[in-house]
N, C-alpha and C positions, 0 to 999 in steps of 0.2 A: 805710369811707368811700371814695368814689371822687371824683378830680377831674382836672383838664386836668393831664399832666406836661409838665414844660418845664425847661431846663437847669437853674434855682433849683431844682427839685426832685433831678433829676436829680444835681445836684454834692452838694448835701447827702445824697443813699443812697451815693456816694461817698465823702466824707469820713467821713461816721458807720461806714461798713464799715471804710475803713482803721483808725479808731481801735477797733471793734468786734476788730481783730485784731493790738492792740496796736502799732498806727503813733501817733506824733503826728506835730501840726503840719510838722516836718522832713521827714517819711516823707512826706507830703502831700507838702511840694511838693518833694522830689524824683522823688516819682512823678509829678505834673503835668509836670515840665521830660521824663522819660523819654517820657512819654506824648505830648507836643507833639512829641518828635523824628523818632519813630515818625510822626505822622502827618502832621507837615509837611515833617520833612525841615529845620526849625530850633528855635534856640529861644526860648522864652517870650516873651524879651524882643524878638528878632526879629522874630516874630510881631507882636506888638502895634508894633510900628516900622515893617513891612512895610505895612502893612493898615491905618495911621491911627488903631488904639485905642488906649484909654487900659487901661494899664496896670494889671491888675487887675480891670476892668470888661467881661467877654465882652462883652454887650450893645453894647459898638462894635466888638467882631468883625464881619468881613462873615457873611451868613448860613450860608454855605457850612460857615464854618470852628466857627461854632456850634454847628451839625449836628453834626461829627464829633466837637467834645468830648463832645456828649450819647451819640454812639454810642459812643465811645470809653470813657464814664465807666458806659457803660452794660455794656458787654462785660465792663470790670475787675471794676465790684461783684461781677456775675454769678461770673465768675473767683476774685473773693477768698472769697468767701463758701460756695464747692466745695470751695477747697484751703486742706490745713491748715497751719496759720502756727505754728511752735513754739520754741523758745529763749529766749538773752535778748533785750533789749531792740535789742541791735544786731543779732543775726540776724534778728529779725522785722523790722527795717528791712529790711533786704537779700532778706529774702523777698517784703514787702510789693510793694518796687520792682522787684521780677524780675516778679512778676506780672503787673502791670499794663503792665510794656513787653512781656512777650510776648502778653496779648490784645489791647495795642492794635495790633503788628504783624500778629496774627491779622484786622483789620476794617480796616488801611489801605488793602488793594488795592481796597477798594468805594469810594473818592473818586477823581474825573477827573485828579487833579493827582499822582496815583501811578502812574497805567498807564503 
């Protein structure tokens, strides 16, 4: 089945890869805050302070910064789903989140707000 992709899509092959590689919820969002830092240069909560959203809800991200989660969340899956995630529960944490901050350091220099 093919359809339109967009962040909702996009964050859900995210999340289901990190758990797919033995991350939970925690693993999630410490790779989310890794991943914002990487690409904005703050964090999450900053983000969503700087920019007028509401916390939790991209959709009042400015566009700009929507984009890069989707590249960003796009890079990681890609990322996790290559490299093998092994140990226990807590290595795979610390694997999961290595991960996804070094692909998203890998696709920050392609936004205006990093050159």
């Amino acid at each position: 089945m093919r359809g339109r992709v967009d962040g909702k899509t996009v964050r859900k092959d995210f999340t289901q890869t990190v758990q797919d590689k033995g991350g939970d919820k925690r693993t999630q969002a410490h790779a989310t805050e890794k991943m914002t830092r990487s690409l904005f240069g703050c964090s999450t909560e900053e983000l969503y302070q700087e920019t007028g959203g509401r916390e939790g809800d991209r959709t009042t991200l400015p566009q700009d910064a929507q984009t890069a989660y989707i590249v960003g969340e796009t890079a990681a899956t890609h990322r996790l789903k290559a490299t093998p995630i092994e140990g226990n529960r807590s290595q795979k944490h610390v694997q999961i989140v290595d991960t996804v901050e070094d692909a998203s350091k890998d696709v920050k220099g392609i936004f205006p707000w990093n050159w």
